[in-house]
C-alpha positions as CSV (number, residue, x, y, z in Angstrom):
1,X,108.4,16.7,75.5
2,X,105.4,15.1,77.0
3,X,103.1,16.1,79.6
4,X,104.8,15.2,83.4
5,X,103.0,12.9,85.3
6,X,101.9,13.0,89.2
7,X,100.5,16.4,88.8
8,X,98.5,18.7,90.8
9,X,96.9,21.7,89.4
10,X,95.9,25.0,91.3
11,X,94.3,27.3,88.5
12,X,94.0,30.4,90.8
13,X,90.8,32.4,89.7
14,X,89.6,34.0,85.9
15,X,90.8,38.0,85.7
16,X,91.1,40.4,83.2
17,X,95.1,40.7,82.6
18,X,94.3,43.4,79.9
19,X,92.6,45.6,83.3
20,X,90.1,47.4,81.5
21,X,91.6,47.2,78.1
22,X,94.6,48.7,78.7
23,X,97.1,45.7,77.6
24,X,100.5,47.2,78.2
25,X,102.0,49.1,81.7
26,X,102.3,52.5,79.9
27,X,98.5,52.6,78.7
28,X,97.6,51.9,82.2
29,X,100.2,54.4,83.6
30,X,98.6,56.9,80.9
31,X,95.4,56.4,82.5
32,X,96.2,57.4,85.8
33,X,98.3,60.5,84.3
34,X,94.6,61.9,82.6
35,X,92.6,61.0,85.4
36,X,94.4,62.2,88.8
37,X,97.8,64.3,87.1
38,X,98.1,66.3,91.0
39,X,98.5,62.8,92.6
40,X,101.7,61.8,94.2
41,X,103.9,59.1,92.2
42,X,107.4,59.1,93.3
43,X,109.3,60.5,95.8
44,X,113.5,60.2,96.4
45,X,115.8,60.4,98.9
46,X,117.5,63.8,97.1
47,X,114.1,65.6,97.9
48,X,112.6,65.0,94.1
49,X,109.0,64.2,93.9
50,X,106.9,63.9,90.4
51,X,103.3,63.8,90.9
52,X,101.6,61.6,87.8
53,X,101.2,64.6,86.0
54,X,105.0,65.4,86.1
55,X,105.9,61.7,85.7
56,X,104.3,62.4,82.2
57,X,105.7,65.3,81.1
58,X,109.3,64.1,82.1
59,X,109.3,60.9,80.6
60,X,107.7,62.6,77.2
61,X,110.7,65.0,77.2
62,X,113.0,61.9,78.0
63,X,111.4,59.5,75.2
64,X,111.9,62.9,72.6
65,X,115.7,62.9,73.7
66,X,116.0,59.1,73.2
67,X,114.2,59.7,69.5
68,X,116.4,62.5,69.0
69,X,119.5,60.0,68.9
70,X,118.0,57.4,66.6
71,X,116.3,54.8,68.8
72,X,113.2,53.5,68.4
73,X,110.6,50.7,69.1
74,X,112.4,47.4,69.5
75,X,115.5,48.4,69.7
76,X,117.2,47.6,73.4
77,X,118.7,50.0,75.5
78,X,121.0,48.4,78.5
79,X,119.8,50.4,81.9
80,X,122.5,50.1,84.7
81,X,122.1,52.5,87.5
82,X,121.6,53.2,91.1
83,X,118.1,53.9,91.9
84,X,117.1,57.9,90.9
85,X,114.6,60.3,89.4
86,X,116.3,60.5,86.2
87,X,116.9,56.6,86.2
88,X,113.1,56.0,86.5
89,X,112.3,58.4,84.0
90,X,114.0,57.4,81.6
91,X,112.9,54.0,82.3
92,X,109.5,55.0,82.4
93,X,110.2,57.3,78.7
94,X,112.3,53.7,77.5
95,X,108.7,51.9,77.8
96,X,106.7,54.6,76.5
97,X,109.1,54.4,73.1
98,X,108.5,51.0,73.0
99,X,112.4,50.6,73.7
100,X,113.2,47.2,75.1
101,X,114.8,47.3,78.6
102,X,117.8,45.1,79.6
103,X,117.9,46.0,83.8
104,X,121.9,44.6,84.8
105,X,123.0,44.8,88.0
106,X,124.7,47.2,89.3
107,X,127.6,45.0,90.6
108,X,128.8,43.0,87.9
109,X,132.1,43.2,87.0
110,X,133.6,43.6,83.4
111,X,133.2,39.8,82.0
112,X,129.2,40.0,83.5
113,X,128.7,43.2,81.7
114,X,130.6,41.8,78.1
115,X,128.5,38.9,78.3
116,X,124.9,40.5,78.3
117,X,125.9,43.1,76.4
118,X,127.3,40.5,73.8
119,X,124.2,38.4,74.1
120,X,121.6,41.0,73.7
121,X,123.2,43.3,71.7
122,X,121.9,46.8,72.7
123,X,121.7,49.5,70.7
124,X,122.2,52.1,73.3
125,X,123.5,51.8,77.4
126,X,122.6,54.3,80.4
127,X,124.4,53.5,83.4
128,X,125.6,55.8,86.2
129,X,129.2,55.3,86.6
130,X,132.3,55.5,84.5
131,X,134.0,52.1,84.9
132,X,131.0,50.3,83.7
133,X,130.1,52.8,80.8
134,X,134.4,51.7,79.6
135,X,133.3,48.1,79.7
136,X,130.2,48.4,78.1
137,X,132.0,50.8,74.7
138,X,134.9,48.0,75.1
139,X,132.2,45.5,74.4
140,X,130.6,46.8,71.8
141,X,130.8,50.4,69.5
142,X,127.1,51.8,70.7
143,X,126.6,55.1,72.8
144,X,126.3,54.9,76.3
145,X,124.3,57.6,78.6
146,X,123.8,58.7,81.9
147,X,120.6,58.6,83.6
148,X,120.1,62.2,82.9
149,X,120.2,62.0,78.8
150,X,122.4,64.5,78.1
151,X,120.8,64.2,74.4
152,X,119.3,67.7,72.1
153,X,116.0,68.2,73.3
154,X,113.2,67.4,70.2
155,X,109.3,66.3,70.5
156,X,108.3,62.9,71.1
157,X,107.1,60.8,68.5
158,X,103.5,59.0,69.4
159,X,104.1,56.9,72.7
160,X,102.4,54.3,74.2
161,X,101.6,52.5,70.9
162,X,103.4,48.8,71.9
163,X,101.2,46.1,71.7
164,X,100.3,43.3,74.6
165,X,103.1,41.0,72.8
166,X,105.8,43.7,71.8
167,X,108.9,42.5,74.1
168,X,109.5,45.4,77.3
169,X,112.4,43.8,79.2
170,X,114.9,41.6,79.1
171,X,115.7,39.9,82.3
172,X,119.2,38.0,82.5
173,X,118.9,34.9,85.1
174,X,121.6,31.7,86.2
175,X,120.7,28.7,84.0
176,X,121.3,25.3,83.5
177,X,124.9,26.4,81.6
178,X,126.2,28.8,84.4
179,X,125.8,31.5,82.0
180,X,122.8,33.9,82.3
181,X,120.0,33.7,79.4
182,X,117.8,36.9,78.6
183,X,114.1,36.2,79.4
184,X,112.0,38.3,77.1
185,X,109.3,39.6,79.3
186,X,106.3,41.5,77.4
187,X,104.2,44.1,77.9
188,X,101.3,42.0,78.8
189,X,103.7,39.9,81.0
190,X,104.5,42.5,82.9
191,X,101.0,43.9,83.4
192,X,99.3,41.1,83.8
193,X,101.6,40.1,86.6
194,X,101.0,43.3,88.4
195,X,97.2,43.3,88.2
196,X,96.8,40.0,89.6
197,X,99.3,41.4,92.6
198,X,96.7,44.3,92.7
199,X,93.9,42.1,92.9
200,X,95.6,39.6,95.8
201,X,97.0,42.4,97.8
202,X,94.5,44.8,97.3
203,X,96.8,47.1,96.7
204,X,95.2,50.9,95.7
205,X,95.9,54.7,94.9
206,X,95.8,55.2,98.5
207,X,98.9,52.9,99.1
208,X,102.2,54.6,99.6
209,X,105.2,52.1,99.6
210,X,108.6,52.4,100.8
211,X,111.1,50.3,98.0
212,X,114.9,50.0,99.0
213,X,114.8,47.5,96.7
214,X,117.2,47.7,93.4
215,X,115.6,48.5,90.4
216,X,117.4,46.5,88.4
217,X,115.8,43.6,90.0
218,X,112.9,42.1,89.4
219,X,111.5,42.7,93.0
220,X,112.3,46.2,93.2
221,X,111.2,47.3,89.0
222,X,108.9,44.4,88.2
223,X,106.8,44.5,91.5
224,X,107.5,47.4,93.1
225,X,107.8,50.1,90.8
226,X,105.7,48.8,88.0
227,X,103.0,47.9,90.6
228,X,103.0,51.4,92.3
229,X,102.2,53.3,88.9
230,X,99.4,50.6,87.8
231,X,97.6,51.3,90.8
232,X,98.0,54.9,90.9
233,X,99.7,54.6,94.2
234,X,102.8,56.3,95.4
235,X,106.3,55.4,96.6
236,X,109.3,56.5,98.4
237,X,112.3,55.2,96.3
238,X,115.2,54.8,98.3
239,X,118.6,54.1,96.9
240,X,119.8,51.6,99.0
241,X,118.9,49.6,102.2
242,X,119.5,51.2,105.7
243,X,117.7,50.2,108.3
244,X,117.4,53.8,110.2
245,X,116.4,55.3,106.5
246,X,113.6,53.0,105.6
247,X,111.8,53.3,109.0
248,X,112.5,56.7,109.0
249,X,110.9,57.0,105.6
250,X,107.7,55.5,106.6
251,X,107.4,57.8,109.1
252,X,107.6,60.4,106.8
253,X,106.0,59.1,104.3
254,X,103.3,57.7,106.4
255,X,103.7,54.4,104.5
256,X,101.4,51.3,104.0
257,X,103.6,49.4,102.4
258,X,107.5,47.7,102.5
259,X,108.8,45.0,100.2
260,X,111.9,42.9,101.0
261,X,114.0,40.2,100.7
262,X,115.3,38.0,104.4
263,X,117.9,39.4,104.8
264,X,116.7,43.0,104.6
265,X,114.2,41.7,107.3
266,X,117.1,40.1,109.1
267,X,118.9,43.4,109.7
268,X,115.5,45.5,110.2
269,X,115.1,42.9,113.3
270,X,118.3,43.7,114.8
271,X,117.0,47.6,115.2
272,X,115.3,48.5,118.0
273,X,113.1,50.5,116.3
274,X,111.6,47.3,114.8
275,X,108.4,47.9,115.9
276,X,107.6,51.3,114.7
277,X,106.6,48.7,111.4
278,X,103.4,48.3,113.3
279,X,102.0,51.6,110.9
280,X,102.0,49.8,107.7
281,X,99.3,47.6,106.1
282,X,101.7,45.1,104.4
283,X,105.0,43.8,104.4
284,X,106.0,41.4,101.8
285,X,109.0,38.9,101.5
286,X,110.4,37.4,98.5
287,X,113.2,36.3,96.3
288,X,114.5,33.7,98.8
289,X,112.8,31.6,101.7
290,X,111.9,33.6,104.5
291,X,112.6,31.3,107.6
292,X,109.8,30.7,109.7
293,X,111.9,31.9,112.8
294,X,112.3,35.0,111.9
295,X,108.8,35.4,110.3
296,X,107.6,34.5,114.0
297,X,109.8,37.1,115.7
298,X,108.9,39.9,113.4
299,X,105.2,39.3,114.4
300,X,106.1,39.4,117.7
301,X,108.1,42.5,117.5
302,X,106.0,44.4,115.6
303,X,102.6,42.5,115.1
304,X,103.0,41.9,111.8
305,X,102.4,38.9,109.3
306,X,104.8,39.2,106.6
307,X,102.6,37.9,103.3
308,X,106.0,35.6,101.7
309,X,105.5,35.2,97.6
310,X,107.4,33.1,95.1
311,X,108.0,34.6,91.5
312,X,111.2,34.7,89.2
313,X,112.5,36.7,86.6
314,X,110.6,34.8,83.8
315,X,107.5,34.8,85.2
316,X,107.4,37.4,87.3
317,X,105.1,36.8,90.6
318,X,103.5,33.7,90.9
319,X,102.8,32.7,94.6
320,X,101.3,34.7,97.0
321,X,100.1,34.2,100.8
322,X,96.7,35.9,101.0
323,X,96.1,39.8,102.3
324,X,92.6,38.0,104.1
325,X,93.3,34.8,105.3
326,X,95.7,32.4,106.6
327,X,99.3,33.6,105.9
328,X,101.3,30.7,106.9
329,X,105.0,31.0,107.7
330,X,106.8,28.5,105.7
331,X,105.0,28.7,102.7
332,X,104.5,31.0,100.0
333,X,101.0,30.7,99.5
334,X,98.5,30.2,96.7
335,X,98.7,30.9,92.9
336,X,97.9,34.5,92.1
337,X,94.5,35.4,89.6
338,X,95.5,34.1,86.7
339,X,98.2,31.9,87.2
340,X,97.7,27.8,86.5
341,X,100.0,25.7,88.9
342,X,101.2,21.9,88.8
343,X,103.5,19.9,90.5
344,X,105.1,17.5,87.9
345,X,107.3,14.1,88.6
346,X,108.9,12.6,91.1
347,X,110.6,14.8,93.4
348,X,107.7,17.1,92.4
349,X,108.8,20.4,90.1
350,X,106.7,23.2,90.4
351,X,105.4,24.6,86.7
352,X,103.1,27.1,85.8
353,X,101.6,28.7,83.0
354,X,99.3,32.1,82.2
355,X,99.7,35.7,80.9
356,X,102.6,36.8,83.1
357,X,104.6,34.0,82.2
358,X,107.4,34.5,79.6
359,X,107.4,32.7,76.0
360,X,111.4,31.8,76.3
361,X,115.2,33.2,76.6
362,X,116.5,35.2,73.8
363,X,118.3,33.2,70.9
364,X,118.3,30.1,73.2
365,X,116.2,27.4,71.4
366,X,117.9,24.7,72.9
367,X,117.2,26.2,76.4
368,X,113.6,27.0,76.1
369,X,112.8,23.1,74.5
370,X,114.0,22.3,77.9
371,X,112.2,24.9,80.2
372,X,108.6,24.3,78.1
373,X,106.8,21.2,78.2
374,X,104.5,20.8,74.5
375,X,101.3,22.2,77.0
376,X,103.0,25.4,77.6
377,X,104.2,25.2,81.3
378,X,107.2,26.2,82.4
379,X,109.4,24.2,84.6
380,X,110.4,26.6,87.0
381,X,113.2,24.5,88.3
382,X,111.9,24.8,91.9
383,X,110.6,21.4,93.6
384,X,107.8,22.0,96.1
385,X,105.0,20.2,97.6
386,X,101.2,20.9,99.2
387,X,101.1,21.6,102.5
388,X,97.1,20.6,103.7
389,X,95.4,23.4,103.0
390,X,96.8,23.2,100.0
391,X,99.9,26.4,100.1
392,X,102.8,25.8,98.0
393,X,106.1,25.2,99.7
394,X,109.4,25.3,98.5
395,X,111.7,22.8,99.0
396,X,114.6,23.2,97.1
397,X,116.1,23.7,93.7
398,X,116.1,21.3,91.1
399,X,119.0,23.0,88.8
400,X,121.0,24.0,91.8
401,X,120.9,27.9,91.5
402,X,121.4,29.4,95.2
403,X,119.5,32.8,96.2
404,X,122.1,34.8,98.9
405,X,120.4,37.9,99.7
406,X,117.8,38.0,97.2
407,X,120.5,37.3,94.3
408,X,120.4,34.2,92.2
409,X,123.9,32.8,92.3
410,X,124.8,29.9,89.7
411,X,127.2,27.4,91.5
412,X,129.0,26.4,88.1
413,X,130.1,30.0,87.0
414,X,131.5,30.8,90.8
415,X,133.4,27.3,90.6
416,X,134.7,28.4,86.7
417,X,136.2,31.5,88.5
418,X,137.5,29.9,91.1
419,X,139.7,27.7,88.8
420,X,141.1,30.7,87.2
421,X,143.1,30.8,90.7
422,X,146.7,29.6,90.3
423,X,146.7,28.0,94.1
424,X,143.0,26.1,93.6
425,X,142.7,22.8,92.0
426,X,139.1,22.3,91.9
427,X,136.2,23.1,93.7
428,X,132.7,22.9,94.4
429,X,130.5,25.7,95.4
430,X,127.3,24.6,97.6
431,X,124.5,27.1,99.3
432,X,124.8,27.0,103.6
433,X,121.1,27.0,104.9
434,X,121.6,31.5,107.1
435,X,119.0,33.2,108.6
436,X,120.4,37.1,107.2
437,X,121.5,35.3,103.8
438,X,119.0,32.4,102.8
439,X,122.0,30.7,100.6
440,X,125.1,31.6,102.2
441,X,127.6,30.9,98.9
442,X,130.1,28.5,100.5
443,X,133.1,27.3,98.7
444,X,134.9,23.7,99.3
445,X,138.5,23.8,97.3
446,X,141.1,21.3,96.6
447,X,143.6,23.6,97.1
448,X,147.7,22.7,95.2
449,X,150.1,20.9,97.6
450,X,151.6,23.2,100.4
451,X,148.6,26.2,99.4
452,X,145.7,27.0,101.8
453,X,143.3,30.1,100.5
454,X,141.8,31.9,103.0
455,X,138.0,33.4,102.3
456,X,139.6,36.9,102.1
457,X,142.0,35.6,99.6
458,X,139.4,34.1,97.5
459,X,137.0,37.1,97.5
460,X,140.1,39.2,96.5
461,X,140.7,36.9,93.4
462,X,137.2,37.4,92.6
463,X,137.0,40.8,93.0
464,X,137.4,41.6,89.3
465,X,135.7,38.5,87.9
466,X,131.9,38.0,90.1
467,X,129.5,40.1,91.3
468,X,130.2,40.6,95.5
469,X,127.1,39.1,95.9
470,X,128.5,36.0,94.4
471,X,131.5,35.9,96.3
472,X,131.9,32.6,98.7
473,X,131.1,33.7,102.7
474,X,133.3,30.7,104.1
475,X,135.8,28.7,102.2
476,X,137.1,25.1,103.5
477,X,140.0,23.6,102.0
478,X,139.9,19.8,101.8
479,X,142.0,16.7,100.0
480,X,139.6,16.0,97.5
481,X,135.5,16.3,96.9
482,X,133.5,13.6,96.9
483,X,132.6,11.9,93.4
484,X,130.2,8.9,92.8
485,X,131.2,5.9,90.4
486,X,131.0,8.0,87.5
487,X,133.0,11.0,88.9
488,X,130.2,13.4,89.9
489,X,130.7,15.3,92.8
490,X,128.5,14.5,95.0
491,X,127.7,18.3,96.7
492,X,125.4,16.8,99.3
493,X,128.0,15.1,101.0
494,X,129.5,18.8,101.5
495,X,128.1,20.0,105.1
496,X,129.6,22.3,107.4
497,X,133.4,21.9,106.3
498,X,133.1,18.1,106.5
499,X,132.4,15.7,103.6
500,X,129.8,13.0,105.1
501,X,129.8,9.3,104.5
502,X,128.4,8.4,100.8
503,X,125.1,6.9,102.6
504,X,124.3,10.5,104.0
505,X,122.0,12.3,101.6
C-alpha cells in the first residue's frame, strides 16, 4: 500500500521517549519508588492509601504470588475488575513480571468475554465478580483470581527486566469486522505516550488527580493511572463517577487535576456545585467530541478551559490542546512531543506514526495490512481537517465506530444482535449527534408484519448479549431502510426517526 496523497504533516517536537533511559513504565515507576518511597501514590474511596514506597513492596509481594502459580514473562493474564487497591496492585505487580495485560470491560456480557478470551488466549484471569469468572472457566480451562491473589505467598523473581519492545497490554477495540481486535501495546508505547503527556501538560510530583475513570479503559489506566506513577504524582481513585464524590474528593484531596469524558462533564454541569472546579489546574476531555456548548458553559461556570485530546487504544494519546496557549473549543489541538501527523486523501483521514503508536492487532495480518500504509502510519480511521492555526479537528469517522459515553460502539455487531430478535427483520444502527452522550446508539428496525419493539423491549433482548453501554437509547420502527442501486443501506438518510430523500447527504 502506497503512500496517500493530499497530505499535511505536523511532526510535533524531538523528546526522549526512553525519559532518561528508563524505557519501560515499571523502570520509571522504580525510580520514583528509590528516590521519594514516603511520597503519596494512590489513594481509594475504602480509605486505602500506598505511598510509592508501599506501592513497591505490595506489588513485589503480588508479582511473588503470580510466580508462585506458574506465570511468567509473556504470558497474558485477563484483568476484569472494578477499580481497587488490590486491582491496581496487581496490575502494577502484572507489569513488573513482565505479564501481558488484557484490561476487558467490566460490562460485557458472556459472548464479549468468550471472544477475547478466545482470541487472546490468557493464561490466567482476575476479575472481581462471580458471573464473569463462570464465563471466563466456561471459555477456556485456565485459573481465574480475584483482585486480592488469594495465591501461597513466595519471593519475587527479578522484576522490571521487560524490554522497550516486550508487549504490556492488550487493548480490545471495534474494527472494520464488528468484532474487537487485540492491539498489542508495548512497554515503550505506553511510556512514551505518557511522557510526552508529561511534557504537554506539565504534569509533576506535585499534581494530585482525581480519576473516576475505569481502569479498564484506556483513559482511566493508560493516561491516568500510568501517567500519575511516571510523574511521581498522586491520585485519588474513585470507583465510579458521582458527581457529589468527585468534587467532594477534590476538596479533600486538594486536587489539581480531573480527567473525563462529555458526558461526565455533562452531568458535573448539572450540579450546583460546578464551580467549586475553579481549585484545580487542569481538566481534560477525551474519548469522544466535547461540544463546544458545553465547553463554553463549563468556563463560564467555573472559569475553566477544559484542554480536549484525541488518542485511541492503539496509539494511546495523540492530540492535545496546549496547557500555555490557545485551547480552542472544537478542536483537539496539536500533535503531542513525539508524535508525526498527516492528513491523507480525499475526505482527509487522520494518520500518525511515532513511539506510542502500536505495531498491529494480535494474529490479525489481514487487519493490520489495512490499518498500516508501507511508511509506517497508521490510519486512524478518523477524518479531520486544519482549522487556521493549524489544530486538528475531528470530523467524523471513516469506519463508522460510534463513541456513547466514552465507549467505542461498533454499528455492525449491535445490528448482528439485533437480528437474533425473533420480532426484527433487519436493522441499521446509526450514532444521534447528544450533548451528555456524544453518539447516542440509535436503532432503526424493520420490524415483522403486525410487531412494533419498543426501546425497552430491545435493551431487554440485549441484555444478555451487548454491553449496556451498547444498548440503542431510541429505537424507530420503519417499512424498510434505505438502500442505493447496489443494496447498501444508505445510514445517512437515517435522521431523527425519518429516512430523508436519496439527494440528502
Amino acid at each position: 500500500m502506497g503512500s496517500a496523497d493530499n497530505h499535511h504533516i505536523a511532526p510535533g517536537f524531538r523528546f526522549d521517549p526512553s525519559a532518561g533511559g528508563r524505557e519501560t513504565l515499571p523502570g520509571s515507576w522504580a525510580a520514583h519508588w528509590k528516590a521519594t518511597p514516603e511520597r503519596p501514590a494512590l489513594r481509594f474511596a475504602d480509605g486505602t492509601a500506598l505511598n510509592y514506597g508501599e506501592l513497591e513492596a505490595a506489588s513485589r509481594r503480588a508479582a511473588g504470588r503470580l510466580h508462585s502459580a506458574g506465570l511468567g514473562a509473556g504470558e497474558r493474564v485477563l484483568f476484569s475488575a472494578a477499580s481497587s487497591a488490590q486491582g491496581v496492585v496487581a496490575h502494577v505487580a502484572c507489569l513488573r513480571l513482565g505479564l501481558v495485560v488484557i484490561p476487558a470491560n467490566t460490562a460485557y456480557r458472556q459472548a464479549e468475554v468468550a471472544h477475547v478470551v478466545g482470541d487472546a488466549r490468557p493464561s490466567a484471569a482476575i476479575v472481581d465478580e462471580p458471573q464473569r469468572g463462570e464465563w471466563i472457566r466456561a471459555a477456556a480451562d485456565i485459573p481465574v483470581l480475584t483482585p486480592d491473589l488469594p495465591l501461597d505467598e513466595a519471593p519475587a523473581p527479578i522484576l522490571d527486566q521487560s524490554a522497550a519492545e516486550s508487549p504490556a497490554l492488550i487493548g480490545y477495540t471495534s474494527g472494520t469486522t464488528g468484532r474487537p481486535k487485540g492491539a498489542v501495546l508495548s512497554h515503550g508505547n505506553l511510556l512514551s505516550s505518557v511522557e510526552a503527556l508529561r511534557l504537554a501538560w506539565r504534569w509533576s510530583p506535585d499534581d494530585r488527580l482525581v480519576l473516576a475513570l475505569p481502569l479498564f479503559h484506556m483513559h482511566g489506566l493508560g493516561v491516568g493511572l500510568h501517567g500519575t506513577l511516571h510523574a511521581g504524582a498522586s491520585a485519588m481513585i474513585l470507583p465510579r463517577f458521582d458527581p457529589d464524590e468527585v468534587l467532594d474528593a477534590a476538596a479533600a484531596f486538594d486536587a489539581t487535576l480531573f480527567f473525563g469524558v462529555p458526558t461526565l462533564y455533562h452531568r458535573l454541569m448539572q450540579s450546583d456545585r460546578v464551580s467549586e472546579l475553579a481549585r484545580l489546574r487542569l481538566c481534560v476531555s477525551g474519548s469522544a467530541p466535547l461540544p463546544a456548548e458545553l465547553h463554553a458553559r463549563f468556563e463560564a461556570q467555573t472559569g475553566q478551559r477544559i484542554i480536549e485530546r484525541y488518542g485511541m487504544t492503539e496509539t494511546v494519546m495523540l492530540v492535545s490542546n496546549p496547557v500555555e496557549g490557545d485551547r480552542r473549543p472544537g478542536t483537539v489541538g496539536l500533535p503531542l512531543p513525539g508524535v508525526e501527523m498527516r492528513l491523507a486523501g480525499e475526505p482527509p483521514e487522520i494518520e500518525v506514526r511515532g513511539p506510542n503508536v502500536f505495531a498491529g492487532y494480535l494474529d490479525r495480518p489481514d487487519a493490520n495490512a489495512e490499518a498500516f500504509r508501507e511508511d509506517g502510519f497508521f490510519r486512524t480511521g478518523d477524518l479531520g481537517h486544519l482549522d487556521e492555526a493549524g489544530y486538528l479537528c475531528i470530523a467524523g469517522r471513516a469506519r463508522e465506530l460510534l463513541i456513547s459515553g466514552g465507549y467505542n460502539v461498533y454499528p455492525r455487531e449491535v445490528e448482528e444482535a439485533l437480528g437474533e430478535h425473533p420480532e426484527i427483520v433487519e436493522s441499521a444502527v446509526v450514532g444521534t449527534p447528544s450533548e451528555e452522550w456524544g453518539d447516542a446508539v440509535t436503532a432503526y428496525l424493520v420490524p415483522r408484519p403486525g410487531a412494533q419493539p419498543t426501546v425497552a423491549e430491545v435493551r431487554h433482548f440485549l441484555g444478555e448479549r451487548l454491553a449496556p453501554y451498547k444498548h440503542p437509547r431510541t429505537v424507530y420502527c420503519v417499512e424498510a431502510l434505505p438502500r442505493n442501486a447496489l443494496g447498501k443501506v444508505q445510514k445517512h438518510r437515517l435522521e431523527n426517526g425519518r429516512i430523508l430523500d436519496e439527494e440528502a447527504d
